[in-house]
C-alpha positions as CSV (number, residue, x, y, z in Angstrom):
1,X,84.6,124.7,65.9
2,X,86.6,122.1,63.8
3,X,90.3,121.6,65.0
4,X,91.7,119.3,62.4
5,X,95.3,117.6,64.4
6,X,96.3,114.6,63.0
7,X,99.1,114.4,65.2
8,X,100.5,115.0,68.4
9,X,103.6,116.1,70.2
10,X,105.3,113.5,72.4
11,X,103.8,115.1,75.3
12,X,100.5,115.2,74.0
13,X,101.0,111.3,73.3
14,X,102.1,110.5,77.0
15,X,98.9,112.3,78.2
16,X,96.7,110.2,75.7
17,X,98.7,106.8,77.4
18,X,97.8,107.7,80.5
19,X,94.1,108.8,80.0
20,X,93.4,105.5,78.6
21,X,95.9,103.8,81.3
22,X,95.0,105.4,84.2
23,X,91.6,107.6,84.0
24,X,89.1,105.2,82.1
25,X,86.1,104.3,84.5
26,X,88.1,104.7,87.6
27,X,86.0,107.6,89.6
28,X,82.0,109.0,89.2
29,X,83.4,111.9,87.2
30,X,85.1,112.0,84.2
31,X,89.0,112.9,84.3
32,X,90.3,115.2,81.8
33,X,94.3,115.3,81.2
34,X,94.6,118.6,79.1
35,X,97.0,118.7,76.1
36,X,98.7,121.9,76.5
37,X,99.8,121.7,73.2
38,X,96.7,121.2,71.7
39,X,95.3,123.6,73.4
40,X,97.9,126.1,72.1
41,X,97.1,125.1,68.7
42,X,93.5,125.7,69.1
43,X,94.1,129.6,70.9
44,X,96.5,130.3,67.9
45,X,95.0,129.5,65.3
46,X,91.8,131.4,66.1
47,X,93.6,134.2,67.5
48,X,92.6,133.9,71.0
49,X,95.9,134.8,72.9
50,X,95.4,138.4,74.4
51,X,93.9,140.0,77.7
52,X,90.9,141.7,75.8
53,X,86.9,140.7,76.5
54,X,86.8,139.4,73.3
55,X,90.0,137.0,73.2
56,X,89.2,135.9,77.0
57,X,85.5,134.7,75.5
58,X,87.3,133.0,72.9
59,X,88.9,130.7,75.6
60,X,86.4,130.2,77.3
61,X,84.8,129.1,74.0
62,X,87.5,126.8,73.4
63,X,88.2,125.3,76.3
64,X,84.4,124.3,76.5
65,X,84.2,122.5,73.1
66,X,87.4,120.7,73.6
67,X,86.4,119.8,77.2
68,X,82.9,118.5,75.9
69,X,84.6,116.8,73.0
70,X,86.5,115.0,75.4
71,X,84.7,114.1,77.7
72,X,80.9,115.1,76.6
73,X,80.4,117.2,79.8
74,X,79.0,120.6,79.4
75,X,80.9,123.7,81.5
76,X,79.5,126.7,82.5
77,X,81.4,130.3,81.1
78,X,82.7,130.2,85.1
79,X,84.1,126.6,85.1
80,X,86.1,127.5,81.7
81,X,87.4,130.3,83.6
82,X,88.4,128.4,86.6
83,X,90.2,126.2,83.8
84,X,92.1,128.7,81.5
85,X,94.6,130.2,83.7
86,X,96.5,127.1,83.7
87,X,96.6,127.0,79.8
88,X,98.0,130.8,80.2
89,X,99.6,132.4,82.9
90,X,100.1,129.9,85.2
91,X,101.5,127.3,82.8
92,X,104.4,126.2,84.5
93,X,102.1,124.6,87.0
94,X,101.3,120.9,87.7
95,X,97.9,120.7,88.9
96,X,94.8,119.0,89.6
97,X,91.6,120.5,89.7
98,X,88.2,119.5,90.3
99,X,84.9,121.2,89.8
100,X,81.6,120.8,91.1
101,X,78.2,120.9,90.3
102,X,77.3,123.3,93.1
103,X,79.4,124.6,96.1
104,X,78.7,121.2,98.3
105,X,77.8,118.7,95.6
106,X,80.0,116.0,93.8
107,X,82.8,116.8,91.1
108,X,81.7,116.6,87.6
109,X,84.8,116.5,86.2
110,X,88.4,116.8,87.4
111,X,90.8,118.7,85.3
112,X,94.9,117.8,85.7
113,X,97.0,119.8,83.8
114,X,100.6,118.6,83.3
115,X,103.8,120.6,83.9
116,X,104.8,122.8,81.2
117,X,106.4,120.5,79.0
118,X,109.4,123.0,77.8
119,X,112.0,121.6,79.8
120,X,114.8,119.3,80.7
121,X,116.4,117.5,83.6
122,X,117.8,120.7,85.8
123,X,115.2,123.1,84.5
124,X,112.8,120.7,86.1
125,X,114.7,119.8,89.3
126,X,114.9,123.6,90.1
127,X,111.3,124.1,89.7
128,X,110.3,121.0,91.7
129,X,112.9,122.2,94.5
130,X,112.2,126.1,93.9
131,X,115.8,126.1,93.9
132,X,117.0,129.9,92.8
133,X,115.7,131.6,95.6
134,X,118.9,132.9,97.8
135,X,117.1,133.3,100.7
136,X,116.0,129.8,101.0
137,X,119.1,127.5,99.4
138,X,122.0,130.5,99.6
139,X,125.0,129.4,97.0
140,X,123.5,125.4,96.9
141,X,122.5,125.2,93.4
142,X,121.9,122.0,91.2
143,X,125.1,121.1,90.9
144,X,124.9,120.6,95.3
145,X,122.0,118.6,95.1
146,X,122.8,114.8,94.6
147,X,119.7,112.9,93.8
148,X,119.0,113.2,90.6
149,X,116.0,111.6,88.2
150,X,115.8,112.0,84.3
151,X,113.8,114.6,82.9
152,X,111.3,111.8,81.8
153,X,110.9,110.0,85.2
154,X,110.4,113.7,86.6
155,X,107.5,114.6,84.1
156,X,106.0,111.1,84.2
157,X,106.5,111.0,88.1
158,X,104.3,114.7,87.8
159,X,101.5,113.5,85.8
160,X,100.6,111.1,87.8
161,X,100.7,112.8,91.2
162,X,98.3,114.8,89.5
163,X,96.3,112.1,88.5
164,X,96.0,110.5,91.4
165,X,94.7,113.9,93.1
166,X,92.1,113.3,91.0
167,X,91.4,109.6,91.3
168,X,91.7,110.8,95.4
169,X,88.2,109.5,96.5
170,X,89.0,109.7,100.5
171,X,91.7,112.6,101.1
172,X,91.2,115.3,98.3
173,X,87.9,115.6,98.9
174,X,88.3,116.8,102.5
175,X,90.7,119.5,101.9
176,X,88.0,121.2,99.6
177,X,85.4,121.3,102.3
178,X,88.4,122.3,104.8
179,X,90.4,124.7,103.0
180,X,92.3,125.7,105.7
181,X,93.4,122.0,107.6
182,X,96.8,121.9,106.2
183,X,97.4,118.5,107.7
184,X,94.7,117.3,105.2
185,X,96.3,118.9,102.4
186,X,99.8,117.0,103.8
187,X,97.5,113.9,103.6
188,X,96.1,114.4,100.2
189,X,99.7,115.1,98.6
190,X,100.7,112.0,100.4
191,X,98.2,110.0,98.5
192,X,99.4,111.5,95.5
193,X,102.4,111.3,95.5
194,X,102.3,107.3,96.7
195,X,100.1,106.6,94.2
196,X,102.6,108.2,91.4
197,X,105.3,105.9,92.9
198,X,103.5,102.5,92.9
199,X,101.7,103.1,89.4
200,X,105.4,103.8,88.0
201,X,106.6,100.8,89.8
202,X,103.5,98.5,88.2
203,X,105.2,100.0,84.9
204,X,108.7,98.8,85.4
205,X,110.4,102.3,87.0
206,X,110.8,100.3,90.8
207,X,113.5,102.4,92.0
208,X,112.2,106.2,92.1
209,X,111.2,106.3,95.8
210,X,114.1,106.9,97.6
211,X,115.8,109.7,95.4
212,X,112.3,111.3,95.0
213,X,111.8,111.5,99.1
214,X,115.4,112.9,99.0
215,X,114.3,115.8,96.8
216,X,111.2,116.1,98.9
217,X,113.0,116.0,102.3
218,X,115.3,118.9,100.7
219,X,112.5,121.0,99.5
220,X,110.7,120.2,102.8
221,X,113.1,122.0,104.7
222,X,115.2,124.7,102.8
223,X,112.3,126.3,101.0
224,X,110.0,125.0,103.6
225,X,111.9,127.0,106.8
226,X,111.5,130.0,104.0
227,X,108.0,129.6,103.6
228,X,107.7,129.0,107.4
229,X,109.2,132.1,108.5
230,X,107.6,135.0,106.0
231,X,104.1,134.3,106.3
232,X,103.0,137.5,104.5
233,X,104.4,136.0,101.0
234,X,101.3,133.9,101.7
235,X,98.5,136.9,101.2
236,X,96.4,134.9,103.8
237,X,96.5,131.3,102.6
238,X,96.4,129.6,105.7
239,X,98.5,126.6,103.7
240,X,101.1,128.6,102.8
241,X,103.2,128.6,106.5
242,X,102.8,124.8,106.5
243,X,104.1,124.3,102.5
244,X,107.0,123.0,103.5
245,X,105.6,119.9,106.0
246,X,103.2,119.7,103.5
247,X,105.1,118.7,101.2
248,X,107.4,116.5,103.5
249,X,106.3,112.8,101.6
250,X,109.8,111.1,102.2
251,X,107.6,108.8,105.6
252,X,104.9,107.8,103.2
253,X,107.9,107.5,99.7
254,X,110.1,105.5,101.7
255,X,107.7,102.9,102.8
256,X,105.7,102.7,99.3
257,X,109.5,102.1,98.1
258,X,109.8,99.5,100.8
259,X,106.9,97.5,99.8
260,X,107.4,97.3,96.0
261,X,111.2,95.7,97.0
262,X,109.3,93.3,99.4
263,X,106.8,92.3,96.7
264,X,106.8,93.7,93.2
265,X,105.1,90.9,91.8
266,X,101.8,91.8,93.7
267,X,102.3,95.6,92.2
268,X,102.8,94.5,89.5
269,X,99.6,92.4,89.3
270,X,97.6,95.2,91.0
271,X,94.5,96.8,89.4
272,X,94.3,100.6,89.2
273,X,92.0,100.4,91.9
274,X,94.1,98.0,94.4
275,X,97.1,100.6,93.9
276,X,94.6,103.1,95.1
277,X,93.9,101.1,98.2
278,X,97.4,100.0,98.7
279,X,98.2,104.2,98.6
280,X,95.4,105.1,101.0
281,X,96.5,102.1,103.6
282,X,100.0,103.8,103.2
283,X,99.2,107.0,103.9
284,X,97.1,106.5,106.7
285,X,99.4,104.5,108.3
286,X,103.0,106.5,107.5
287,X,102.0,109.8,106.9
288,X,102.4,112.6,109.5
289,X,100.4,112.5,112.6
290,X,99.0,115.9,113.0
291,X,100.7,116.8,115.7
292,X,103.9,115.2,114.6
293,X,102.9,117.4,111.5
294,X,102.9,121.1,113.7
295,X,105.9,119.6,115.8
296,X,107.8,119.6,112.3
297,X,106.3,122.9,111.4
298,X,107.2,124.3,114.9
299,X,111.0,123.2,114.2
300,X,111.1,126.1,111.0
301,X,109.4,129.3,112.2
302,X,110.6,129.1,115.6
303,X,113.7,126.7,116.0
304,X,114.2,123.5,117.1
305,X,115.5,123.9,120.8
306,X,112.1,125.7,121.7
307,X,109.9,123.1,119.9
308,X,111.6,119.7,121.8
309,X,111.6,121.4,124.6
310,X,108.1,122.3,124.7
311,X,107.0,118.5,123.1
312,X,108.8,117.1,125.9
313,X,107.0,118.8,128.6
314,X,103.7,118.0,126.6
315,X,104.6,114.2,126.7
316,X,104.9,114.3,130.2
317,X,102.0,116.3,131.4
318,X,99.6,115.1,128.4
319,X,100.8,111.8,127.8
320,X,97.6,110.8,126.5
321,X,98.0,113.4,123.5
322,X,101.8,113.3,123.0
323,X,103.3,110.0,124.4
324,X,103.5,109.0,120.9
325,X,104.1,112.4,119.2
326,X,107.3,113.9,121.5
327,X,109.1,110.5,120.1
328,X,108.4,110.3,116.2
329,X,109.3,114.5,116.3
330,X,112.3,113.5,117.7
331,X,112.8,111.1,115.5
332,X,112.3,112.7,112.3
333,X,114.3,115.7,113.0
334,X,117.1,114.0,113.5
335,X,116.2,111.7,109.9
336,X,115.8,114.7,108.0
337,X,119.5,116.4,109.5
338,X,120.8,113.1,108.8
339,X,119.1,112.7,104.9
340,X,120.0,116.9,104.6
341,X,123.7,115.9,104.9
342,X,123.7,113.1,102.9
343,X,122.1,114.6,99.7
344,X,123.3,117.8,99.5
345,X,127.3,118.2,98.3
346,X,128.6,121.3,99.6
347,X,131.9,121.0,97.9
348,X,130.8,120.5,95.0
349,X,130.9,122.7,92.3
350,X,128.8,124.7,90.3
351,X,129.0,124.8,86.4
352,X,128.0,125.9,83.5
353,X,127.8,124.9,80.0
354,X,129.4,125.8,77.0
355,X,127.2,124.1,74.4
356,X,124.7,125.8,71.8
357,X,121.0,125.4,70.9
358,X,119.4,125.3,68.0
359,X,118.3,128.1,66.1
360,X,114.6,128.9,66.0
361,X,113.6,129.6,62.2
362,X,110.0,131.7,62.8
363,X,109.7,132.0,59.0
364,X,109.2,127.8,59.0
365,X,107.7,128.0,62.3
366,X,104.9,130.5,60.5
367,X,104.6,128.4,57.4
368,X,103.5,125.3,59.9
369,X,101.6,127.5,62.1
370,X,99.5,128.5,59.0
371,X,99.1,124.8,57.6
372,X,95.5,123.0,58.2
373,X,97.0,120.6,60.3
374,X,99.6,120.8,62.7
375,X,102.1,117.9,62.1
376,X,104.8,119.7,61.0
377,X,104.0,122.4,63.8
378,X,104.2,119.9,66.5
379,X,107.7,117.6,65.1
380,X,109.3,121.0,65.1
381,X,108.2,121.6,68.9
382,X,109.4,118.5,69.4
383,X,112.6,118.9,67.9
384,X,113.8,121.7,69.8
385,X,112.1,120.3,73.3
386,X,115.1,117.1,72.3
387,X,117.7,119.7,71.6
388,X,116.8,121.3,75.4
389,X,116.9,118.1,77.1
390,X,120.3,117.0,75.7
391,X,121.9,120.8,75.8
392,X,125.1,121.7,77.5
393,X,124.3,125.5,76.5
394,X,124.7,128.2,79.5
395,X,121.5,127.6,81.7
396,X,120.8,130.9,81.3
397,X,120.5,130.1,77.4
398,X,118.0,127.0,78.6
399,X,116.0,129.4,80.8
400,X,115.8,131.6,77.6
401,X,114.9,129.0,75.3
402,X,112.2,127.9,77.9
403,X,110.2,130.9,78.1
404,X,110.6,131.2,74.3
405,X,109.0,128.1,74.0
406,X,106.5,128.6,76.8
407,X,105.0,131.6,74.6
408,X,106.0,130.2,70.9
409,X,102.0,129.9,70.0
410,X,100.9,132.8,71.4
411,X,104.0,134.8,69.7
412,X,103.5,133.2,66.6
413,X,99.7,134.1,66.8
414,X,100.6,137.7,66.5
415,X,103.5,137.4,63.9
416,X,101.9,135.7,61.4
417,X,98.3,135.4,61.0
């Protein structure tokens, strides 16, 4: 198949920055950032958006020769598959994905697929916090939330979380051969996530870490007491309980922030590899204990009067096992009331725009679809992903010009080839 580019949308060039940046040479198995957008100029111009046999080969098809043109490794018809919903249904999602030769063996290549790219600064900050859902934040919406990071540290910040999953020799390993220790999974999103923040910080951005473990401190616990309390969302994911302790990185955020305001200069300096280190001694050093990690758990499906109590009675008959433990629980439960009341502004108000968005012309967006190349395809993407990130338009207007955007190829494939 010949794909003939020539250009790239500004997301696609921040994913080719950090291949080369961050990827090159750093791990036994190639790591593959997929360009969504390319992608979605390769499925629409050969018509292979649909759920038919024959469009799902085509995919698959795809996905293989740009993967093997990237990278020059070969997939099977099942690793494409394991790749494509994230280029379809699922492409809202940040993720990072590794496959292996066999069910034991080592990775041959690890996949990270960015967030969708359709977005601005609140769209993002409610996805990120799974703000929306009533039964976990009630009437706080983003307005109530105080720290706040651009839209461009947020997607930057996302990308390489996910690339450091990848570049994850020591923790993300483990949670594939345990699928169900959710205090590894905490560790290996720990890693991440420190990695993201001192990578950033060897780039100039030095002063994400304490708003980012704000956000995660807030999603830790208001969607997290959600997620802890209606285990049958979960449809037997033993990790889904725990999502929101998981995802509790403010111990291992605050202390990477810490370090890079004691010495920047050795960040700075730092090899990809020595920020790898410098993550791993973080997180095995400040990241939950794991039964600091069920304490905190404990605290959202059953309450916290029950948990202490029982933690207390542990440290003194079991001192051996929770000396240590009954302490730091106590400890960060009364952090994260403490960071809870600080960051979120319950008086303040919520409000909406009154601003407009561009129009979408189809009729030009068809005559670039149909051109040999897509640079005049891609600088109109471009052109309304600016207009979204600077809108003051209703956010139910940015929601609307979101999914449009989401499914602009795929729409475009049936309206005008």
């Amino acid at each position: 198949m010949n794909f003939p580019l020539f250009a790239k949308t500004q997301m696609g060039q921040l994913v080719e920055q950090t291949q080369l940046k961050l990827t090159q040479g750093q791990t036994p198995y190639p790591i593959l950032i997929f360009e969504k957008d390319e992608l979605d100029w390769r499925f629409m111009k050969n018509q292979a958006f649909g759920k038919d046999k024959i469009q799902e080969a085509k995919r698959a098809e795809i996905i293989k020769a740009y993967v093997l043109e990237k990278t020059n490794v070969s997939l099977t018809d099942n690793d494409a598959s394991n790749f494509e919903p994230y280029l379809t249904i699922l492409k809202d999602s940040a993720v990072a994905l590794p496959l292996n030769e066999s069910f034991s063996g080592p990775a041959k290549i690890c996949g990270v697929f960015p967030a969708d790219p359709n977005s601005n600064q609140r769209l993002e900050m409610e996805r990120i916090l799974g703000l929306g859902l009533e039964e976990a934040y009630g009437n706080i919406g983003y307005d109530q939330i105080k720290p706040k990071i651009s839209y461009e540290d947020l997607a930057l910040f996302s990308l390489y979380h996910e690339v450091g999953h990848c570049l994850d020799q020591e923790f993300m390993p483990k949670t594939f051969s345990n699928y169900d220790d959710s205090h590894g999974v905490h560790q290996s999103e720990s890693f991440a996530e420190t990695f993201a923040l001192l990578a950033l910080a060897r780039e100039g951005k030095t002063d994400l870490g304490t708003r980012r473990a704000a956000i995660r401190t807030i999603y830790s616990q208001k969607l997290g007491k959600f997620l802890a309390t209606h285990p049958g969302n979960g449809f037997g994911n033993p990790n889904y309980v725990y999502g929101g302790i998981i995802y509790y990185l403010s111990p291992v955020l605050n202390k990477g922030q810490e370090l890079i305001e004691q010495d920047l200069e050795s960040i700075r300096n730092m090899s990809t590899q020595e920020l790898l280190q410098l993550a791993k001694k973080i997180v095995v050093e400040n990241s939950l204990h794991s039964r600091v990690f069920q304490g905190l758990y404990s605290v959202l499906a059953e309450g916290e009067e029950s948990t202490m109590e029982r933690y207390q009675r542990f440290s003194e008959q079991m001192p051996d096992l929770f000396a240590e433990a009954y302490p730091k629980l106590k400890y960060y439960v009364e952090k994260i009331k403490t960071d809870l009341e600080n960051e979120i502004d319950l008086m303040a108000e919520n409000t909406d725009g009154k601003g407009e968005l561009i129009e979408i012309d189809n009729d030009q967006f068809c005559f670039a679809a149909l051109d040999t190349n897509s640079d005049l395809f891609f600088s109109r993407i471009d052109e309304l992903r600016v207009d979204l990130r600077a809108t003051v338009a209703p956010v139910a207007q940015q929601r609307e010009r979101q999914t449009t955007l989401k499914a602009l190829a795929e729409n475009l494939s049936h309206k005008c080839f």
